[in-house]
N, C-alpha and C positions, 0 to 999 in steps of 0.2 A: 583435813587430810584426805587425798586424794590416792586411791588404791587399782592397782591393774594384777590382773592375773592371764597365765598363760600356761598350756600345757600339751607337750607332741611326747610321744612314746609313751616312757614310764618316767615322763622327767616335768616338776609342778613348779613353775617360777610362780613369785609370787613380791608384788612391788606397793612399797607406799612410800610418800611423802611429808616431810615435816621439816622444812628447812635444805635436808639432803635429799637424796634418793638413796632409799636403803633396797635388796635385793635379796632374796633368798631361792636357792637350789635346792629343792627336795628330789630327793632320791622315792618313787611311792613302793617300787618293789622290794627294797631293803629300808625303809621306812627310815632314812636318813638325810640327814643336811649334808648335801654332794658340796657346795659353795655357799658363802654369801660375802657381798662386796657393795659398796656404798660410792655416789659421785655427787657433786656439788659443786656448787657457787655461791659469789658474795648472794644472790638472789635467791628468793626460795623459788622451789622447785615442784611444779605441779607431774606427775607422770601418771597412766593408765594406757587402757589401749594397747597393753604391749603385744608383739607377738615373736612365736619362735618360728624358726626355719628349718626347711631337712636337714640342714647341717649343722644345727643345732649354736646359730648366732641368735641373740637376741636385740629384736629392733624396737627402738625405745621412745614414743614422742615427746619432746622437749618441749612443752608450749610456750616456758619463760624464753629460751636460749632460740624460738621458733628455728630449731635444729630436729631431723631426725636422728638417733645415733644409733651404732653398731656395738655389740660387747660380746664378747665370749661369756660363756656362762663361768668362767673366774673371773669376771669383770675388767680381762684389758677391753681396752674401745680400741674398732681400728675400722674407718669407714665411716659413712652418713653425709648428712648434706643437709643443707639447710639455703637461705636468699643469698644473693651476691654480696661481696659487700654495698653498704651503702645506697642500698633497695630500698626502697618507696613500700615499707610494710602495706597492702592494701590488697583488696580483693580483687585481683588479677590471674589470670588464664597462664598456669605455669610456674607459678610464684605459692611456695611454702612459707607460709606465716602460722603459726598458734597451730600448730598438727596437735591434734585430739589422740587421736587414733588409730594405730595403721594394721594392717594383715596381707598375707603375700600370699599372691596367686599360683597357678599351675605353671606361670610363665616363670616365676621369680620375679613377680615385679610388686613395687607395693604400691597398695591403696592407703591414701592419707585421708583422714575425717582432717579439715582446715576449718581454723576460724575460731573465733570467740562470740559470735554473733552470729546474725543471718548473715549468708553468704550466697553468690551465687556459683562461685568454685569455691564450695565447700567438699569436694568428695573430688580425688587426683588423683590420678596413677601417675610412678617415676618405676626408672629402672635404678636398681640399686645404689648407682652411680651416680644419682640424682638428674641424670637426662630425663626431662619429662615427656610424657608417652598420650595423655589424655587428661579434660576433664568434665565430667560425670553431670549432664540435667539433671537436677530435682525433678524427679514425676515424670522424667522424658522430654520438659520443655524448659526448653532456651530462656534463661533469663530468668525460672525459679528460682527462688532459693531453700537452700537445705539451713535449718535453724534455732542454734548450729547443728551438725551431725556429732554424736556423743560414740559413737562405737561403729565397727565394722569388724565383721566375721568373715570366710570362703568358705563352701563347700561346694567341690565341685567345680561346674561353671557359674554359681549363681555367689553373686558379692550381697548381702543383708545386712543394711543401714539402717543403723536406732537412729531417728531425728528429733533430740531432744528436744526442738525449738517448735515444731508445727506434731508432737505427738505421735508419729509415725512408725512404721518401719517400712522403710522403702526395698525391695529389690531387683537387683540389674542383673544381666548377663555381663561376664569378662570382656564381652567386647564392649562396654556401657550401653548394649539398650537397656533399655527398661520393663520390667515384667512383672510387677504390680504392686500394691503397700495395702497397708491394714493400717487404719488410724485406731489407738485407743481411745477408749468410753469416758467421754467427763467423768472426772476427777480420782481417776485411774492413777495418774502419776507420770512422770515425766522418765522414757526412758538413758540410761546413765551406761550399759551396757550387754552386749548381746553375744548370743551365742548359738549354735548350731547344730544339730545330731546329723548324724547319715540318713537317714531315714527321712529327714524331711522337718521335722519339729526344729521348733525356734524357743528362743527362750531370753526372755527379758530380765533384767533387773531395774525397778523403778524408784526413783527419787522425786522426793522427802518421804513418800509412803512407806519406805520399805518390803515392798513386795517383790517375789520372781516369778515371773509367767510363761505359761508355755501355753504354745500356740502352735496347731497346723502347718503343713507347708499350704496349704489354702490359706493363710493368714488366720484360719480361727479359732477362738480361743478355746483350750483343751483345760487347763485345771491350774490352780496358785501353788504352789508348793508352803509344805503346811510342816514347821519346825517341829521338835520336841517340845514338849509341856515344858516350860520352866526356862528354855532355851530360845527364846523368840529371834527371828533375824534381827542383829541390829545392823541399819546405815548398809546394805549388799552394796559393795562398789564394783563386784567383776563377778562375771561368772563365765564355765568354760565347759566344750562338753569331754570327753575320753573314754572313747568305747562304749558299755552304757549307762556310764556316770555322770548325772552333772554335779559338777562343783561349783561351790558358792562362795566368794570370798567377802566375809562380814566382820562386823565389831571393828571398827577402823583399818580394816583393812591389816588385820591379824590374826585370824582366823578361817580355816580353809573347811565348811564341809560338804560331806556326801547325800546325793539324791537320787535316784534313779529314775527313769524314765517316768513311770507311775507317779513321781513325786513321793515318795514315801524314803524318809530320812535312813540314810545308815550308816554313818559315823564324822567324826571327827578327826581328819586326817593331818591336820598341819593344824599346829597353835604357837606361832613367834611366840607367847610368854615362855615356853618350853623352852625356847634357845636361845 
C-alpha cells in the first residue's frame, strides 16, 4: 500500500492504495470528514505525491494509467493528461510515463517526479494542460539521472527533490537551475517523501527504516523526530508541513499525526479506522 498526503489552508487530503484509490477530506478546523471519494480500475492502483492547488483541485499521480489527474475535493475528475495515444513509454524529453509525484508552482504549472527507475527526465514541468514546459538535470548536468525521484515539494522559488534511487535531496530554482543536494549517510534509509517549512527546514520520510528527518535549508541534518512511547512510526508514506506543524502520515497510510518544528509529538489528527 502506497500512501500520499496533502494539505493547503485548513483542508488535510489524505490518500492510499489497495486495488482502488480511496481519498479522504478532512476538515482540521472543525475536525470533520468534508468528503471522501474513491476511483479505480481493472488494474491496481499505486497513488502518492498528491498535491493541492489554490483553488483547492487535487492533482493526483497515476503511475499504473501513466496519467496525471484532476479532482475536485468531491471527487469529480475533470482535467489531466497523460502520453499520446500509442507512445513508445520510454524515457524521453516531454513524454509522461510512471509520474511519482507532482507539486505546482507560483506559475501554476506542475512538476512531475517520472519513472520507475533511473531516469534521465525524471523531474518535468507541464502546464496544466499538459503542454510541456521543461525538463529538469540531475545535479545540473545533462544526461544524469535522478533514480528514480520519489517526491517533490515548492516553497517559494526553490522546487526539493527526494531522490529515492542515488539517496539525495536535490534542489532547483523554478527556473530549473540547480542549487545544491544533501546526500544521506549509509544506511540512513531511502527517502519515499518530502516536505517543506517556510522558514527553510526540509523534512524527509525514509523507507524501509521508518524514520522522519529534518534537515536545514543548508541541507544539514537538525534532529529525527521521536514518536510517543508505545506509538512508534510505522511504514511514514507522506508527510506535509501547515503553518508550524508537520504532519505525518503512517500505519499504512491511515493515520495522520502532529509534530512541531522542535520535533516533539502533539497529537493525533486523522485516524481512517474512525470513519
Amino acid at each position: 500500500m502506497f500512501g500520499g498526503i496533502a494539505a493547503r489552508g485548513r483542508l488535510l487530503v489524505v490518500a492510499d492504495a489497495a486495488g482502488e484509490a480511496r481519498f479522504h477530506v478532512f476538515d482540521l478546523d472543525d475536525r470533520r470528514l468534508a468528503s471522501r471519494f474513491t476511483f479505480g480500475t481493472e488494474d491496481p492502483i499505486d497513488v502518492g505525491g498528491i498535491c493541492l492547488a489554490e483553488d483547492s483541485s487535487l492533482w493526483v499521480p497515476d503511475t499504473t494509467a501513466n496519467r496525471i489527474r484532476r479532482f475536485s475535493l468531491f471527487g469529480n475528475e475533470g482535467g489531466g493528461f497523460g502520453p499520446p495515444p500509442r507512445a513508445v513509454l520510454r524515457d524521453r524529453r516531454g513524454l509522461l510515463v510512471a509520474p511519482r509525484a507532482v507539486a505546482i508552482d507560483r506559475y501554476a504549472r506542475l512538476w512531475v517526479c517520472c519513472g520507475d527507475r533511473s531516469w534521465v527526465h525524471g523531474l518535468q514541468v507541464f502546464e496544466t494542460d499538459g503542454r510541456f514546459v521543461l525538463s529538469v538535470s540531475s545535479l545540473g548536468q545533462r544526461e544524469r539521472r535522478f533514480g528514480p525521484a520519489a517526491g517533490v515539494v515548492i516553497r517559494g522559488d526553490e522546487v526539493f527533490v527526494a531522490d529515492a534511487g542515488n539517496d539525495l535531496v536535490q534542489c532547483f530554482r523554478d527556473d530549473g537551475s540547480f542549487v545544491g543536494s544533501h546526500a544521506l549517510g549509509g544506511g540512513a534509509g531511502h527517502p519515499s517523501s518530502i516536505a517543506a517549512w517556510a522558514d527553510g527546514h526540509a523534512v524527509l520520510a525514509l523507507e524501509p527504516t521508518a524514520r522522519v528527518l529534518l534537515y536545514d535549508r543548508n541541507y544539514r541534518f537538525v534532529r529525527e523526530l521521536v514518536a510517543p512511547k508505545g506509538e512508534p512510526l510505522r511504514d511514514p508514506s507522506g508527510v506535509a508541513c501547515l503553518g508550524d506543524e508537520l504532519l505525518v502520515l503512517d500505519r499504512d497510510a491511515s493515520r495522520v499525526r502532529s509534530f512541531g518544528l522542535d520535533g516533539a509529538y502533539r497529537e493525533t489528527i486523522f485516524d481512517a479506522l474512525e470513519w
